[in-house]
C-alpha positions in Angstrom: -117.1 5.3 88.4 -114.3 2.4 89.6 -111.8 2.2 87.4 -111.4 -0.7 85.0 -108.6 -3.5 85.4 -105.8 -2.4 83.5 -102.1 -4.5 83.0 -99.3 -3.7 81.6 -97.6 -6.1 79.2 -94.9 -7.4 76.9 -95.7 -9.3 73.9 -93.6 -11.2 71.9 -93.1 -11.1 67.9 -95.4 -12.8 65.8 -93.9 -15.8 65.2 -94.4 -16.7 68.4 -97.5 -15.6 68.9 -98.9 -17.9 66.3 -96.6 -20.8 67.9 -98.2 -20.2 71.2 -102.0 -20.3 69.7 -101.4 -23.2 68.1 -100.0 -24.9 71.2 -103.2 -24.0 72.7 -105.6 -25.5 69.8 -103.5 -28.6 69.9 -104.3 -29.1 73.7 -108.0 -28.2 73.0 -108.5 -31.6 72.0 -107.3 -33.0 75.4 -108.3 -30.1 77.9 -110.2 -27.1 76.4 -108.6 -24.0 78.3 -109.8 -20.2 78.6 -109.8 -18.0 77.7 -109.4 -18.8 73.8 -106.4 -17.4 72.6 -105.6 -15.2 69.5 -103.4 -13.0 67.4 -106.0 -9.8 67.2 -107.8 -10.4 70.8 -106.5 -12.3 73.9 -103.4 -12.1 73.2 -100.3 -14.2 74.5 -98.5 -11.4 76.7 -96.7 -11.5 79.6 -98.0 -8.9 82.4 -95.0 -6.5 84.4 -98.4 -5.4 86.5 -102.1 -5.8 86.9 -104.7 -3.8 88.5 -106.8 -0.8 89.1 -105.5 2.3 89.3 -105.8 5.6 90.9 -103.9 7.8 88.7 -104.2 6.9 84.6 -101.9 9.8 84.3 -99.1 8.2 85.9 -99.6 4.8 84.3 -99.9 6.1 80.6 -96.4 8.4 81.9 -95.2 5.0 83.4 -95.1 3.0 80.2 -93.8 5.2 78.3 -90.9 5.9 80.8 -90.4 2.3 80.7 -89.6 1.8 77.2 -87.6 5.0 77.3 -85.5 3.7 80.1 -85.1 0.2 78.3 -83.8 1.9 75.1 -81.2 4.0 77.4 -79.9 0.7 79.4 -80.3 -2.3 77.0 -79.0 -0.2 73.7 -75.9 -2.3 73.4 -77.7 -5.7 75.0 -80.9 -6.6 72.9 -80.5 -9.9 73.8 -81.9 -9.7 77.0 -85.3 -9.6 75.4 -85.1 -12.8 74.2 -85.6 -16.1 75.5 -84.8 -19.8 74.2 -87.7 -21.9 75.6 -90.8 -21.8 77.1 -91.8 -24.4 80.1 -95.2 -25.3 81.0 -96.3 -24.8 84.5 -98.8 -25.7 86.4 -100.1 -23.1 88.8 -103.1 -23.4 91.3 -106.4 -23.5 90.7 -106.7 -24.9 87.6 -103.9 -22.4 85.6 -101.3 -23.6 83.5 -98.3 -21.2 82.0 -95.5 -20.7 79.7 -92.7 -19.7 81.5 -89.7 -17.9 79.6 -86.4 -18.5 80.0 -84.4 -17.0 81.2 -86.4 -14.3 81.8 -84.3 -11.6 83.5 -86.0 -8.3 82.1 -89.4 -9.3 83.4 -88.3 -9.0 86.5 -86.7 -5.4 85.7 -89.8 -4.5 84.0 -92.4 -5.3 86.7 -89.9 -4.0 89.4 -89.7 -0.6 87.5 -93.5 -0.9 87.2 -93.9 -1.6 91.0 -92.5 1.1 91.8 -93.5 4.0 90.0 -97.2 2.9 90.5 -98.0 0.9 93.7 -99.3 4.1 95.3 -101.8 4.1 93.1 -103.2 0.4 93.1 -106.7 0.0 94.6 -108.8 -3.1 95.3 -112.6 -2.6 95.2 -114.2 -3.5 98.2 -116.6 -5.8 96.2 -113.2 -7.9 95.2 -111.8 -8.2 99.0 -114.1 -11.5 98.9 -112.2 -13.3 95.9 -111.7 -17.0 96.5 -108.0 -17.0 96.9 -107.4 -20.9 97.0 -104.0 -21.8 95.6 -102.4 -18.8 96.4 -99.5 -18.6 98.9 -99.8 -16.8 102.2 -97.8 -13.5 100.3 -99.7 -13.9 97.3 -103.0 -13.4 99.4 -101.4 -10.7 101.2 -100.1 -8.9 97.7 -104.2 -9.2 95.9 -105.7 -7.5 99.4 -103.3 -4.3 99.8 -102.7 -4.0 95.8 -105.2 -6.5 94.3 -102.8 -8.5 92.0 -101.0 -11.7 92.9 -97.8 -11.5 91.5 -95.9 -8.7 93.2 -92.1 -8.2 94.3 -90.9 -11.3 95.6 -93.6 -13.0 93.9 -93.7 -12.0 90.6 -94.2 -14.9 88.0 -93.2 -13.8 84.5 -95.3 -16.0 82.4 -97.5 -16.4 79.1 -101.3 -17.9 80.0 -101.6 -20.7 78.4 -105.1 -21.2 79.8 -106.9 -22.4 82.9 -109.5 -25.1 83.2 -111.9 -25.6 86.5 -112.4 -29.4 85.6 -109.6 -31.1 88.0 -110.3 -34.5 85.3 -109.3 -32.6 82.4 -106.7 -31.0 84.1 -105.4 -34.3 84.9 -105.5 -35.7 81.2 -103.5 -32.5 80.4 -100.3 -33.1 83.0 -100.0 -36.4 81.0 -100.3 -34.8 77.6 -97.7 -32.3 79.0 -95.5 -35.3 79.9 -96.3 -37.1 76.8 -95.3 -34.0 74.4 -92.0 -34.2 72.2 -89.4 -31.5 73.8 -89.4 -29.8 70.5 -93.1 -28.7 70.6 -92.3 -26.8 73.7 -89.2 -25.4 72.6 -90.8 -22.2 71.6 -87.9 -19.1 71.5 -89.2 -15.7 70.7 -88.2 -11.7 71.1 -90.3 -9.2 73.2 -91.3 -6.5 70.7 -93.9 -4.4 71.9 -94.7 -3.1 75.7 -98.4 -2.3 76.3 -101.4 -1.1 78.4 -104.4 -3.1 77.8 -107.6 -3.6 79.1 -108.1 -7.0 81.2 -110.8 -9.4 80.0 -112.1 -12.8 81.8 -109.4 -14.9 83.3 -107.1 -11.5 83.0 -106.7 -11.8 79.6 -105.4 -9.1 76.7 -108.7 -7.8 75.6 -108.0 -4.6 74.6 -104.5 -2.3 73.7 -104.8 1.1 75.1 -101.1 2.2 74.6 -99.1 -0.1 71.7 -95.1 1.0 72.1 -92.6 -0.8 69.9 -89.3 -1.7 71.9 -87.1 -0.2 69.2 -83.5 -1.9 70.3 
């Protein structure tokens, strides 16, 4: 049996949560995006890592030694899971994001995932065929040895806002985007909870396998 598509994430207290959903509905008007989010399934996240792996062992250890080694290092600095704003980005083809910033401990968490796991990442040979359009020449290299896109240098700490495959729409959305009052972006939020969850259609947060609470 292949092993299902797995990603590690961090998602952000509720408050947020709810404010990023509702950003969503609001654009539904103007460009419908997917996948639909929500506060029980598909839920805003941002992934450290994505992909199939080897050894589910070693990933469930991972996590767990993530958190642990947060807790350890970040004890006296909880601030550096917060951020004060999130900007939307627009990402090829057809994806647009909620970047956090600053967003320093993303980078420390996917590194830390990286690492303790790329030994394990497979890509099924029925994926080596994915239409890769958009991505960058390293981005394309990173999906066919580990079969994620965002790796190392690459990595793109983010929230999915949604993606749409009408160019039209996605149009009448970059002058929404332009259009929208500062404050409605200005979304600040806390990371609360790291997790392994199952990956849905357009890599959403279908399922949590492992829930940790970031206790700091």
């Amino acid at each position: 049996m292949n092993p299902i598509k797995l990603g590690i994430a961090m998602i952000p207290n509720h408050a947020t949560i709810q404010e990023i959903v509702r950003l969503q509905q609001q654009l539904a008007a103007v460009c419908p995006l997917q996948p639909i989010l929500g506060k029980d399934t598909n839920l805003p996240h941002m992934t450290l890592l994505q992909g199939r792996f080897s050894d589910l062992a070693k990933v469930y250890q991972s996590i767990h030694d993530l958190r642990n080694y947060w807790e350890h290092k970040y004890l006296q600095q909880p601030e550096v899971f917060s951020f004060d704003w999130l900007k939307c980005v627009y990402k090829p083809p057809g994806w647009y994001f909620l970047q956090p910033h600053p967003y320093t401990i993303g980078d420390v968490g996917h590194q830390f995932c990286f690492h303790a796991l790329k030994d394990t990442m497979i890509l099924l040979e029925s994926e080596c065929q994915k239409d890769m359009f958009g991505y960058t020449p390293s981005e394309a290299l990173n999906y066919q040895k580990y079969g994620y896109r965002y790796i190392g240098q690459d990595f793109y700490p983010h929230f999915t806002l949604g993606q749409t495959g009408d160019r039209l729409t996605s149009i009448a959305l970059d002058t929404w985007m332009q259009l929208v009052p500062t404050q409605q972006l200005n979304i600040s939020g806390r990371f609360v909870r790291l997790t392994l969850y199952r990956v849905g259609s357009y890599g959403s947060h279908r399922e949590s396998l492992i829930d940790l609470k970031i206790d700091i």
